[in-house]
N, CA, C and O atoms as CSV, one atom per row, in Angstrom:
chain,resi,resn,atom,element,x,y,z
A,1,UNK,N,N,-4.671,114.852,-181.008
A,1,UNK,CA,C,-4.082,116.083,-181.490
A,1,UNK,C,C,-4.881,116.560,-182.693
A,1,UNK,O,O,-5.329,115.669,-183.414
A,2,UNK,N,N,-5.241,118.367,-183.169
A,2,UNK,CA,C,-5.519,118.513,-183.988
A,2,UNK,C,C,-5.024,118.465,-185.336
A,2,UNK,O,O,-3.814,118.662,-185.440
A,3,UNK,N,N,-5.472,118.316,-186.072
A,3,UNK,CA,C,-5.180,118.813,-187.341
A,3,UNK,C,C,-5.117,120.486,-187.961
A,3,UNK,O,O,-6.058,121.279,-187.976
A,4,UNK,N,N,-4.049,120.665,-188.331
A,4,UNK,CA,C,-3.677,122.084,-188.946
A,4,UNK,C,C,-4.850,122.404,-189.777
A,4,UNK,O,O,-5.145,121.632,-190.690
A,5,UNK,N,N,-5.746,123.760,-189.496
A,5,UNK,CA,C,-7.176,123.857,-190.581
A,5,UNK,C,C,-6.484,125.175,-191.375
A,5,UNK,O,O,-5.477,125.719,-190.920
A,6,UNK,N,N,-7.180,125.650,-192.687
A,6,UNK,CA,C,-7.066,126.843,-193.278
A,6,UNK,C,C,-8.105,127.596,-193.320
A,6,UNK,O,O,-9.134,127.307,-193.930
A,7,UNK,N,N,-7.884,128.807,-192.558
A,7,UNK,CA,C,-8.855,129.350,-192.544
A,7,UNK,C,C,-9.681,130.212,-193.373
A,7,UNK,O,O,-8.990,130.674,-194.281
A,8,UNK,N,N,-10.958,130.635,-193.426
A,8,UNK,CA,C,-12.141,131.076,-194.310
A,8,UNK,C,C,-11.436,132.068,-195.180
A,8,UNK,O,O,-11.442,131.974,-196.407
A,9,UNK,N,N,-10.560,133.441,-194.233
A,9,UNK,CA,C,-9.920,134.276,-194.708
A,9,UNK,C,C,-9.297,133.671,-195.697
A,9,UNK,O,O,-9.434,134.018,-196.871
A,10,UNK,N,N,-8.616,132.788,-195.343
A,10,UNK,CA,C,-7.340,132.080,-196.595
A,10,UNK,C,C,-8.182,131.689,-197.732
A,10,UNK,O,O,-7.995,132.414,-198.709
A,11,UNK,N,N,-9.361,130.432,-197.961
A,11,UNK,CA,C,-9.257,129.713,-198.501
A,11,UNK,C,C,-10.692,130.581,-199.581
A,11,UNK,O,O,-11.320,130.101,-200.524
A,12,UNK,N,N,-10.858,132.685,-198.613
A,12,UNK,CA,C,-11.657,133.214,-200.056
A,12,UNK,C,C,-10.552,133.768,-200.492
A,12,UNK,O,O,-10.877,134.255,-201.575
A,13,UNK,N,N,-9.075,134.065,-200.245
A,13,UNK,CA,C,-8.360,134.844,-201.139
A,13,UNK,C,C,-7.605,134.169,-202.238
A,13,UNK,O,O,-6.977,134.783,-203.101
A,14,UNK,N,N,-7.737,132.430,-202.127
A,14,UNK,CA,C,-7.389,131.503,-202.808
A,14,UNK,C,C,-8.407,131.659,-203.804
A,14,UNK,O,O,-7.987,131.988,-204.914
A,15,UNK,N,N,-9.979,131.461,-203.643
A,15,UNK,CA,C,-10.729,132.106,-204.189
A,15,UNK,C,C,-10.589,132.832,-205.268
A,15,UNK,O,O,-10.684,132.328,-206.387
A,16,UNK,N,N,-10.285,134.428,-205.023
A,16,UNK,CA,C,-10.495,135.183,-205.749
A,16,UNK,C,C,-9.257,135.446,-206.672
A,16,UNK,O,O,-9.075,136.331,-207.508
A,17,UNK,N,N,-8.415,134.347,-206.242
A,17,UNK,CA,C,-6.734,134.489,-207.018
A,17,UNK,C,C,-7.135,133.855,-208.020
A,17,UNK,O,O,-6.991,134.264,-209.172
A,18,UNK,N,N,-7.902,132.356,-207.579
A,18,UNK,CA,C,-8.127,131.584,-209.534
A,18,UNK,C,C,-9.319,131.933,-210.211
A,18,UNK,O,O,-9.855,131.166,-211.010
A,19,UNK,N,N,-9.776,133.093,-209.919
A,19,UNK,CA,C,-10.989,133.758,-210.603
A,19,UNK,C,C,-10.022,134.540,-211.583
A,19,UNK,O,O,-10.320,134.639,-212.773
A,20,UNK,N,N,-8.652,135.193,-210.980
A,20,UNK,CA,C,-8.008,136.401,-211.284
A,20,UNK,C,C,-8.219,137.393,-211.018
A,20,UNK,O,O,-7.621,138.322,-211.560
A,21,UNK,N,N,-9.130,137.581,-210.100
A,21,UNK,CA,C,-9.895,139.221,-209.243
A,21,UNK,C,C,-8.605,139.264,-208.485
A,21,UNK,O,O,-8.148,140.326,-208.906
A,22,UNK,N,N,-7.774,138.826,-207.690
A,22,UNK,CA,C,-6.711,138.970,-206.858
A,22,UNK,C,C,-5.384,138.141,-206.963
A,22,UNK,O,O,-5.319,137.136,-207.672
A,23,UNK,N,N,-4.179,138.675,-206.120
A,23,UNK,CA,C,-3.117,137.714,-206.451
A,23,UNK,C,C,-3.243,137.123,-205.085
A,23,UNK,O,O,-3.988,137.458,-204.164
A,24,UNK,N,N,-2.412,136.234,-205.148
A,24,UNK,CA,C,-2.710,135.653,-203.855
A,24,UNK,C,C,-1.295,135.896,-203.101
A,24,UNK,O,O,-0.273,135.364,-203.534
A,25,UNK,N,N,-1.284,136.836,-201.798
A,25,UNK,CA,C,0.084,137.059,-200.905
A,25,UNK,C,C,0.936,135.958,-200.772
A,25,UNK,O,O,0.337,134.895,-200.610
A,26,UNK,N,N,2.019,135.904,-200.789
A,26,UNK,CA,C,2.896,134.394,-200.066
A,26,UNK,C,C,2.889,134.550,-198.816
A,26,UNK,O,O,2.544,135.610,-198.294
A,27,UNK,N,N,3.377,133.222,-197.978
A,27,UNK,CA,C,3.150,133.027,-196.950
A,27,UNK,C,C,4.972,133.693,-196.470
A,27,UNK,O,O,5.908,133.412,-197.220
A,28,UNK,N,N,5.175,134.420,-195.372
A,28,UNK,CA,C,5.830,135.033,-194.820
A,28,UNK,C,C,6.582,134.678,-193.542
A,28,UNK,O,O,7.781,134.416,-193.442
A,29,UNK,N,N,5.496,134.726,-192.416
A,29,UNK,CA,C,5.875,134.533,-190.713
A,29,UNK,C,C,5.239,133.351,-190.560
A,29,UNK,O,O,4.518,132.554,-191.160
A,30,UNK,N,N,5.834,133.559,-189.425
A,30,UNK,CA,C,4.631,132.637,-188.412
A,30,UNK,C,C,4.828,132.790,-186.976
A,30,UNK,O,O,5.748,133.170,-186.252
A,31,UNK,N,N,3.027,132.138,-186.739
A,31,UNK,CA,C,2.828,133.424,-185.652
A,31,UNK,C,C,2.690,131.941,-184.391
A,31,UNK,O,O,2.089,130.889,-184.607
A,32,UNK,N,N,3.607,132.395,-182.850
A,32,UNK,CA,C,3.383,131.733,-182.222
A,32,UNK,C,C,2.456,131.992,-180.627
A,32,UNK,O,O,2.415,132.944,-179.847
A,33,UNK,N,N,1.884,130.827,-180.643
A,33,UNK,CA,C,0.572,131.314,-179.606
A,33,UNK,C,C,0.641,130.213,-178.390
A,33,UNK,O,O,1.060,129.079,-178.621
A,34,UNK,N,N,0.190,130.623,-177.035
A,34,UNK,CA,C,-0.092,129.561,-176.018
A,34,UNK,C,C,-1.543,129.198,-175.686
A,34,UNK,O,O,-1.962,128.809,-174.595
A,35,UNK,N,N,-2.073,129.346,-176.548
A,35,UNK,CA,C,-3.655,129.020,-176.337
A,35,UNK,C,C,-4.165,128.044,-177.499
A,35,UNK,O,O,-5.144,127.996,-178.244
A,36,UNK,N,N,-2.912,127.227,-177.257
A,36,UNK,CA,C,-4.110,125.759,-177.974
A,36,UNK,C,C,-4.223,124.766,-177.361
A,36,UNK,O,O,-4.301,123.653,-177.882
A,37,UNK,N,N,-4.256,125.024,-175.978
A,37,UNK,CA,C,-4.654,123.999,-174.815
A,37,UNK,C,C,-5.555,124.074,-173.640
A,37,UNK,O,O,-5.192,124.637,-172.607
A,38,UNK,N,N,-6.455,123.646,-173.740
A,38,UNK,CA,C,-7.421,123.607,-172.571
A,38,UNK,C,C,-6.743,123.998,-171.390
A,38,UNK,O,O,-5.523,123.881,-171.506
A,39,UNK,N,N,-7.303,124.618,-169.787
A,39,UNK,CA,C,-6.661,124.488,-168.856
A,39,UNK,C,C,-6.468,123.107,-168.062
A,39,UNK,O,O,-6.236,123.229,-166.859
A,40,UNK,N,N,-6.525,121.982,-168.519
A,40,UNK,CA,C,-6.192,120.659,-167.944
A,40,UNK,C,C,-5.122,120.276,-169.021
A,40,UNK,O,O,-4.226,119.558,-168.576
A,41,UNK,N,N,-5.006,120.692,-170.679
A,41,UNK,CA,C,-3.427,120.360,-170.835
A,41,UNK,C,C,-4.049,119.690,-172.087
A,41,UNK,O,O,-3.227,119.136,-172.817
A,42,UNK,N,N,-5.336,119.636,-172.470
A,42,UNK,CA,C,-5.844,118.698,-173.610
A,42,UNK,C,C,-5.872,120.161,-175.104
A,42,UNK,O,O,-6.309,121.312,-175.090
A,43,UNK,N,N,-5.151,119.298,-176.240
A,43,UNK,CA,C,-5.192,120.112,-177.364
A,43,UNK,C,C,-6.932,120.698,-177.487
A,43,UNK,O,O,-7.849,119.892,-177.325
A,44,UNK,N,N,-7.161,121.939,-177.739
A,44,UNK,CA,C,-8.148,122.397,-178.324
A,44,UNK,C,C,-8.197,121.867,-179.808
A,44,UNK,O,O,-7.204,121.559,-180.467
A,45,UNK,N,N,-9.473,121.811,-180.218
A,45,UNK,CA,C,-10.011,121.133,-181.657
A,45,UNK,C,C,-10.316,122.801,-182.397
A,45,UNK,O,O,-11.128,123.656,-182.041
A,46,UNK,N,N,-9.193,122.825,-183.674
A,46,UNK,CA,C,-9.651,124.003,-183.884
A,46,UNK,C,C,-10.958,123.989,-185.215
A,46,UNK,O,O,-11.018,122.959,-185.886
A,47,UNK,N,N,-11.546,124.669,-185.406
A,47,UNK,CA,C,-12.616,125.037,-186.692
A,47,UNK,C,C,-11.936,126.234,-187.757
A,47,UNK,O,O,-11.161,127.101,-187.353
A,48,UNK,N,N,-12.404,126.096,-189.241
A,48,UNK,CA,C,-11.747,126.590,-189.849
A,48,UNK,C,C,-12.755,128.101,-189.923
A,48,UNK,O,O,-13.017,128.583,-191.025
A,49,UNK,N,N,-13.160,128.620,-188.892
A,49,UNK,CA,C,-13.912,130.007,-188.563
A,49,UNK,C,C,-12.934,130.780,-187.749
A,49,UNK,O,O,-13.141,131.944,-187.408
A,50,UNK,N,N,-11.787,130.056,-187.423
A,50,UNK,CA,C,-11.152,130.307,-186.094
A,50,UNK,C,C,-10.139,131.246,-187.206
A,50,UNK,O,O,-9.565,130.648,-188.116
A,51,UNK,N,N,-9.987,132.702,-187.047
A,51,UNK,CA,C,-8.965,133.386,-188.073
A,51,UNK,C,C,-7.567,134.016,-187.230
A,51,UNK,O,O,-6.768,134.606,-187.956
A,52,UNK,N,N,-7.310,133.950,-186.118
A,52,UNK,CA,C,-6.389,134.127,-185.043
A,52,UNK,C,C,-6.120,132.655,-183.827
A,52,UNK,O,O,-6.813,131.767,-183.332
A,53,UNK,N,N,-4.953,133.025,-183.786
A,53,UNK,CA,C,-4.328,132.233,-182.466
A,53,UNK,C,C,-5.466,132.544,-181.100
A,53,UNK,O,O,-6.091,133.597,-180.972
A,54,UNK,N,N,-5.518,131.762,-180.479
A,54,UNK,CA,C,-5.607,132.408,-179.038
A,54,UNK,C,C,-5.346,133.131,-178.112
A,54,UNK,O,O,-6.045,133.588,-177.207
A,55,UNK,N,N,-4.101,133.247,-178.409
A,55,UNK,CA,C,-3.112,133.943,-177.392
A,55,UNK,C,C,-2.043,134.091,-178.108
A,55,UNK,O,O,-1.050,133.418,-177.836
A,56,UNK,N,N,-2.033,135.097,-179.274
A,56,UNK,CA,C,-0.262,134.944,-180.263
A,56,UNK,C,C,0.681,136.008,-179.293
A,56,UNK,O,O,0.416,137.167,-178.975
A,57,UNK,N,N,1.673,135.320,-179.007
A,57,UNK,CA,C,2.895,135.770,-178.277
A,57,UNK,C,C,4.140,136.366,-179.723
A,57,UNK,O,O,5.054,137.069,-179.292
A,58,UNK,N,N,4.156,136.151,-181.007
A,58,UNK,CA,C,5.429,136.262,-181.374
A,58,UNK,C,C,5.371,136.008,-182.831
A,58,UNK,O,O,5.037,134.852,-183.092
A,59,UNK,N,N,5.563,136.633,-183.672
A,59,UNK,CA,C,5.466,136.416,-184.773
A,59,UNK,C,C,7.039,136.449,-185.202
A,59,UNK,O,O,7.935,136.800,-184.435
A,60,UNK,N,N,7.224,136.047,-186.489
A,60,UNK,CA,C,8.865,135.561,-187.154
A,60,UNK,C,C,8.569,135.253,-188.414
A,60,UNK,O,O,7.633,134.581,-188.846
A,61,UNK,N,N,9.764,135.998,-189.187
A,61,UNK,CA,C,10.180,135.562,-190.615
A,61,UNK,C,C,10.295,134.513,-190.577
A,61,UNK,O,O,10.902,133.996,-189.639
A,62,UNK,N,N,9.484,133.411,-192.092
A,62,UNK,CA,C,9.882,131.693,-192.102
A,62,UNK,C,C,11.455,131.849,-192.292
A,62,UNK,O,O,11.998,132.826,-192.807
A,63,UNK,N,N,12.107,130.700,-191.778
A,63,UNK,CA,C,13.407,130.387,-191.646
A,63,UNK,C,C,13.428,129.800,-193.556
A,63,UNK,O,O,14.075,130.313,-194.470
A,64,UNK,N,N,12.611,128.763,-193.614
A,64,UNK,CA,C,12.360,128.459,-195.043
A,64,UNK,C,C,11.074,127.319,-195.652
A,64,UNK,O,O,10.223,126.940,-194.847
A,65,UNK,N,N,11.040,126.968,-196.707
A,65,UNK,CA,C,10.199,126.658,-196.558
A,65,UNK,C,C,10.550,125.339,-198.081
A,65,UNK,O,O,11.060,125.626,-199.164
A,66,UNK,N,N,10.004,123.783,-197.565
A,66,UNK,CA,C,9.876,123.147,-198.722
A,66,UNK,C,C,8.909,121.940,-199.225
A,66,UNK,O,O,8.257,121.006,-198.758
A,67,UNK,N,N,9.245,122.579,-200.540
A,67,UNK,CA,C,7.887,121.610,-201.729
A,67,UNK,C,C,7.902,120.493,-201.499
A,67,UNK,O,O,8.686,119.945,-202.273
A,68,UNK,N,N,7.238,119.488,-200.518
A,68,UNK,CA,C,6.807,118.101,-200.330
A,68,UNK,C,C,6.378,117.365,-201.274
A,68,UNK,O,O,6.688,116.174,-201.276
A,69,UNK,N,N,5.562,117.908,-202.301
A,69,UNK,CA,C,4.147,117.571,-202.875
A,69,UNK,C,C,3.594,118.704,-203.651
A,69,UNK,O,O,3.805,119.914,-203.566
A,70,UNK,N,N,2.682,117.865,-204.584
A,70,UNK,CA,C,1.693,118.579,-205.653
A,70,UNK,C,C,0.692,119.382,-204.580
A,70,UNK,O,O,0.138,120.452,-204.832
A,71,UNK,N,N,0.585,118.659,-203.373
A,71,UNK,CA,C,-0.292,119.307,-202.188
A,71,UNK,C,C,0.193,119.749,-201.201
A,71,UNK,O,O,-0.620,120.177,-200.382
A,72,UNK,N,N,1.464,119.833,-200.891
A,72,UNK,CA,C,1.806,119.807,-199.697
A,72,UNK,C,C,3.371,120.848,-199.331
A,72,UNK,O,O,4.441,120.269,-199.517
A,73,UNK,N,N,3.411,122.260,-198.853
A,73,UNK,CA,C,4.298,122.725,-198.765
A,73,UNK,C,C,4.606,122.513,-197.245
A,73,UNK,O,O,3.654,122.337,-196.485
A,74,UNK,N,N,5.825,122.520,-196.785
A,74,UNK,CA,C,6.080,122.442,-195.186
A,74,UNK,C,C,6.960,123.820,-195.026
A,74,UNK,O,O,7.686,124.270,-195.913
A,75,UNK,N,N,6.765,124.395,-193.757
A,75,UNK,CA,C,7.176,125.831,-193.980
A,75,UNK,C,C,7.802,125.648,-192.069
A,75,UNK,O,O,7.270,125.290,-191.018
A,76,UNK,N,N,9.068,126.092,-192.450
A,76,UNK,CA,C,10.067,125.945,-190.884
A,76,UNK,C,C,10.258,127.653,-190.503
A,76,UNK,O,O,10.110,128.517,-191.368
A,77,UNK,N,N,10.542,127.907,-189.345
A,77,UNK,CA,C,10.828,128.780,-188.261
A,77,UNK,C,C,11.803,128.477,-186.706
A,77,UNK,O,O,11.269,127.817,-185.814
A,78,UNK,N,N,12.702,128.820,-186.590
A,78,UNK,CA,C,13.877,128.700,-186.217
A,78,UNK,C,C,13.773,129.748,-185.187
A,78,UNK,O,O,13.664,130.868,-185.686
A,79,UNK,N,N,13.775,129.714,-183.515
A,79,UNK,CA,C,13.806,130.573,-182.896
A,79,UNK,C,C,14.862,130.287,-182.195
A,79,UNK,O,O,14.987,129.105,-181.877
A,80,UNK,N,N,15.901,131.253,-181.761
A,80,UNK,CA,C,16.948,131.293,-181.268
A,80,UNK,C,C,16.943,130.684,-179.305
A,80,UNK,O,O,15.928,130.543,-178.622
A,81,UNK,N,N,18.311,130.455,-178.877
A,81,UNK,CA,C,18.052,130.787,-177.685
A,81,UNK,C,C,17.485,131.937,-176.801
A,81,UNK,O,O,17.361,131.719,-175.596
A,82,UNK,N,N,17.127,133.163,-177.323
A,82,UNK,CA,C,16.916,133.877,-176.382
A,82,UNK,C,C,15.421,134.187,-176.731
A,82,UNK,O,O,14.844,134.830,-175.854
A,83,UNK,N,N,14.699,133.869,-177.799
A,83,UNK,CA,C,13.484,133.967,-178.233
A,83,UNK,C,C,12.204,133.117,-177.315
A,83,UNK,O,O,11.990,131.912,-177.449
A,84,UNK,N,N,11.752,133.648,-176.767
A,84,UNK,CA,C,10.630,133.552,-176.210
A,84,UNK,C,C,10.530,132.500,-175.126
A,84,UNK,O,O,9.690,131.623,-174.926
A,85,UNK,N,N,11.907,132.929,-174.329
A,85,UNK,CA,C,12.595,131.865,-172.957
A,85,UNK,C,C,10.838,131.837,-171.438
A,85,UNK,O,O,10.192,132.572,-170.693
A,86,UNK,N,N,10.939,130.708,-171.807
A,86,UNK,CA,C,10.280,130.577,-170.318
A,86,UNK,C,C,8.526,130.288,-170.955
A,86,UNK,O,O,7.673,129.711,-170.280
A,87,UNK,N,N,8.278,130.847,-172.400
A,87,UNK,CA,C,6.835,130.373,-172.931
A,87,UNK,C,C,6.538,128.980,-173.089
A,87,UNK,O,O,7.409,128.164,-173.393
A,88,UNK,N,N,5.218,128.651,-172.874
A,88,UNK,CA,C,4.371,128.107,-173.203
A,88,UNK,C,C,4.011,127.383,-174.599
A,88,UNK,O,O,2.874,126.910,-174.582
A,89,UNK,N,N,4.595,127.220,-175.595
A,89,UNK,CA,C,3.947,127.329,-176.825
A,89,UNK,C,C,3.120,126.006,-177.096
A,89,UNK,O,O,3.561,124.868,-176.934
A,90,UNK,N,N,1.603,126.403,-177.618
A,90,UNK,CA,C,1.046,125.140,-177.709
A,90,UNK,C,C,0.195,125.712,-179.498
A,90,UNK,O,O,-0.548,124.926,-180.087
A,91,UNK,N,N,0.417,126.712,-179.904
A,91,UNK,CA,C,-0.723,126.959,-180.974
A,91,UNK,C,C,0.874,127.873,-181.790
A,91,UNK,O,O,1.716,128.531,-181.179
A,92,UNK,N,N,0.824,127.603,-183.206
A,92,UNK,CA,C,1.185,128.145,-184.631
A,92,UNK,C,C,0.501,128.409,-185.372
A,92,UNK,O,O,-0.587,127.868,-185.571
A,93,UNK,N,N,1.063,129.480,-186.076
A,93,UNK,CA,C,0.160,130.059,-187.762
A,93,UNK,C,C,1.136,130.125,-188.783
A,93,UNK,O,O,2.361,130.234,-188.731
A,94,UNK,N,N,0.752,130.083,-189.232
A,94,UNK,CA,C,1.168,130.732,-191.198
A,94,UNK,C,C,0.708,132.019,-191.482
A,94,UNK,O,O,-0.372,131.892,-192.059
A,95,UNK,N,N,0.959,133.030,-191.375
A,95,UNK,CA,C,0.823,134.538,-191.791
A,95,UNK,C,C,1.452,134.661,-193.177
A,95,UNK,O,O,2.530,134.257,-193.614
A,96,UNK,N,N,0.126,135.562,-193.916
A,96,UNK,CA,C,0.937,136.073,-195.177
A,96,UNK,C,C,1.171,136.949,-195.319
A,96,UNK,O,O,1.049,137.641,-194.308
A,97,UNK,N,N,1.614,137.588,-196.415
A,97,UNK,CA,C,2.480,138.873,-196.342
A,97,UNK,C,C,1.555,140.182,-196.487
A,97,UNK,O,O,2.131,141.204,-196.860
A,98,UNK,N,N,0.099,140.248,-196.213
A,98,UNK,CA,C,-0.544,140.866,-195.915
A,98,UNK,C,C,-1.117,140.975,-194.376
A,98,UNK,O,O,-2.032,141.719,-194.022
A,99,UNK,N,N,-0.300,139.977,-193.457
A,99,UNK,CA,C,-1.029,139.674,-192.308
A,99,UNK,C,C,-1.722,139.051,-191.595
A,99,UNK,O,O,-2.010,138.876,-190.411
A,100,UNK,N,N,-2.062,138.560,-193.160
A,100,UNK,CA,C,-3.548,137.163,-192.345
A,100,UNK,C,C,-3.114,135.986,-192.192
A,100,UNK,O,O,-2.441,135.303,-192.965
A,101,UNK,N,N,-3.607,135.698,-190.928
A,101,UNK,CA,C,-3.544,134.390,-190.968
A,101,UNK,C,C,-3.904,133.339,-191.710
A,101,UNK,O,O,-5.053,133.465,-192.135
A,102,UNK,N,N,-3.159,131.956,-192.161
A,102,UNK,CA,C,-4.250,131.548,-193.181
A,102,UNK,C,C,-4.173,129.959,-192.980
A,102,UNK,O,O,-4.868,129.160,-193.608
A,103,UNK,N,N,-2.813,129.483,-191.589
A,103,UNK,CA,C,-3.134,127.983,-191.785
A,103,UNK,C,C,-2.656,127.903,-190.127
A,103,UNK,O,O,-1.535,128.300,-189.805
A,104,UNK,N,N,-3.835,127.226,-188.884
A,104,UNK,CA,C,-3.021,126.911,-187.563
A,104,UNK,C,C,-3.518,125.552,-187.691
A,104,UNK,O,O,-4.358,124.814,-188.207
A,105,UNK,N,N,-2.122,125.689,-186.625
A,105,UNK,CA,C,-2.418,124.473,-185.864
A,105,UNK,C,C,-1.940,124.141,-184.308
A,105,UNK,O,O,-0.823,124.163,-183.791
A,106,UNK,N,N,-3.038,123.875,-183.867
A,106,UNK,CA,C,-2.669,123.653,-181.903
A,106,UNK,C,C,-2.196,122.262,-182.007
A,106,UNK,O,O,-2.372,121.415,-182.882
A,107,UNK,N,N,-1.392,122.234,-180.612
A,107,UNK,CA,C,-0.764,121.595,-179.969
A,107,UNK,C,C,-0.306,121.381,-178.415
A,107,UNK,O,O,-0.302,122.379,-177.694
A,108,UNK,N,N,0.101,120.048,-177.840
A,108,UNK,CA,C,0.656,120.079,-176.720
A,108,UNK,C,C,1.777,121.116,-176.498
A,108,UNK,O,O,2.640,121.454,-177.308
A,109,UNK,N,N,1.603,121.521,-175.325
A,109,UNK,CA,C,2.866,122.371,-175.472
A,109,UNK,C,C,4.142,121.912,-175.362
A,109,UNK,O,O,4.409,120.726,-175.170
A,110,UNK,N,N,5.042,122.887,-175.486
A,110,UNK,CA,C,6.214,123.126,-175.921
A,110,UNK,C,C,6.830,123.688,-175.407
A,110,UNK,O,O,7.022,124.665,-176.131
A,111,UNK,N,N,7.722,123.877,-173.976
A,111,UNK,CA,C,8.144,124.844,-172.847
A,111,UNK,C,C,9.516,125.199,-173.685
A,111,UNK,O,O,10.193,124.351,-174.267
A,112,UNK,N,N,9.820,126.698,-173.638
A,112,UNK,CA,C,10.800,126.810,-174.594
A,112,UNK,C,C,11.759,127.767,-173.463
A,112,UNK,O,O,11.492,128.861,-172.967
A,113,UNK,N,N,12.872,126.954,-173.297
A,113,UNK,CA,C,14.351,126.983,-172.670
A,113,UNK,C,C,14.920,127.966,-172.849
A,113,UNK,O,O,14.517,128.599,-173.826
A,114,UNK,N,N,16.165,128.627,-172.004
A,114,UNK,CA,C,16.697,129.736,-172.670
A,114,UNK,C,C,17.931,128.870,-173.200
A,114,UNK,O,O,18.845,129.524,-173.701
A,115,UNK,N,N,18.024,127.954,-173.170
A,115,UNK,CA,C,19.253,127.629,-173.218
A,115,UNK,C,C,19.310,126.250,-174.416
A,115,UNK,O,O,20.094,125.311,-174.274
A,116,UNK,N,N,18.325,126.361,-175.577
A,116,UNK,CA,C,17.813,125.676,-176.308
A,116,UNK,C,C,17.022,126.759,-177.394
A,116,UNK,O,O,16.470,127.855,-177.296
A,117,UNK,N,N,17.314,125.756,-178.504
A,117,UNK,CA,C,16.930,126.762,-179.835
A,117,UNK,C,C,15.644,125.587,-180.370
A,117,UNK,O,O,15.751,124.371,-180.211
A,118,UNK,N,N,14.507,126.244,-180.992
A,118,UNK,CA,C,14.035,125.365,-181.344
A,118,UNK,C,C,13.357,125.618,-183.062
A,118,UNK,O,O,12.972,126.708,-183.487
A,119,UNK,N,N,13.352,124.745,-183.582
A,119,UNK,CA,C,12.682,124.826,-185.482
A,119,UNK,C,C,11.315,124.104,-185.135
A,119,UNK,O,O,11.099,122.966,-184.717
A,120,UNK,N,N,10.315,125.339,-185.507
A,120,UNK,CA,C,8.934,124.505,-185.758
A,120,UNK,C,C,8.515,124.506,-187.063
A,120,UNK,O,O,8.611,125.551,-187.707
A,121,UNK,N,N,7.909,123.172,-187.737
A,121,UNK,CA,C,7.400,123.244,-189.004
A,121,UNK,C,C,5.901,122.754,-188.911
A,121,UNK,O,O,5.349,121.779,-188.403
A,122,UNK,N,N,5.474,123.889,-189.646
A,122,UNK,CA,C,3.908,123.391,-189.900
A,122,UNK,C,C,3.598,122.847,-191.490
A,122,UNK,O,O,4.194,123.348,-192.443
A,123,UNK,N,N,2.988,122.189,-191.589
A,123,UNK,CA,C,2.570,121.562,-193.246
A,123,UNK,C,C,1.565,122.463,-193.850
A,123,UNK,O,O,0.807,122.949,-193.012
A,124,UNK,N,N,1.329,122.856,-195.193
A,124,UNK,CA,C,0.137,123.469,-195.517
A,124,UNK,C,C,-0.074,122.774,-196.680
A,124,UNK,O,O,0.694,122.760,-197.642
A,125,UNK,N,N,-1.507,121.986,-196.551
A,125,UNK,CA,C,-1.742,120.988,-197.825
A,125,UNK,C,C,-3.025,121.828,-198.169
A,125,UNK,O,O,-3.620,122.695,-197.528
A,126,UNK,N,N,-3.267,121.203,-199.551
A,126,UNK,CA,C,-4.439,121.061,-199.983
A,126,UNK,C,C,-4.789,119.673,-200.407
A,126,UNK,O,O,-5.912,119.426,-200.845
């Protein structure tokens, strides 16, 4: 399985926040995708060049989000039963409140039920 990367976008606006040229957006949604799996079913290895999902089906307000660590925030999303019945999900993001993407991570998928609610959390360390 991969590891969650941050991408280039993210890690120049982090950049230019501790210069003080910019603030840096908070993290907002998150975006869900079915393209972080090969067509035989094996996780794709993502690179931190990669600034979009593969295939984003669905974006969502974080449900919430909490302080692990000096490094480490974990950020949850809560999709209802009727949210995105019958998908695929194998790839997540972290969207900030400007849009960009700034932390995925692929995965096996995740066949999502109508009749089942599900909470995904992704980690965002440094």
């Amino acid at each position: 399985m991969s590891a969650a990367i941050t991408t280039i976008k993210s890690k120049r606006k982090m950049l230019l926040a501790r210069a003080g040229a910019a603030t840096l957006p908070p993290i907002t949604k998150m975006a869900f995708g079915n393209g972080g799996v090969d067509a035989g079913g094996a996780v794709i290895e993502l690179t931190e060049e990669q600034e979009n999902l593969k295939s984003e089906l669905y974006r969502k307000d974080i449900t919430k989000y909490e302080i692990v660590s000096d490094t480490q925030v974990t950020y949850y999303c809560h999709l209802s039963e009727s949210e995105l019945i019958g998908e695929r999900i194998s790839e997540l993001a972290l969207v900030d409140s400007e849009g960009d993407i700034v932390t995925i991570k692929n995965f096996r998928v995740k066949e999502k039920d109508g009749d089942f609610a599900f909470t995904f959390k992704i980690n965002d360390t440094m």
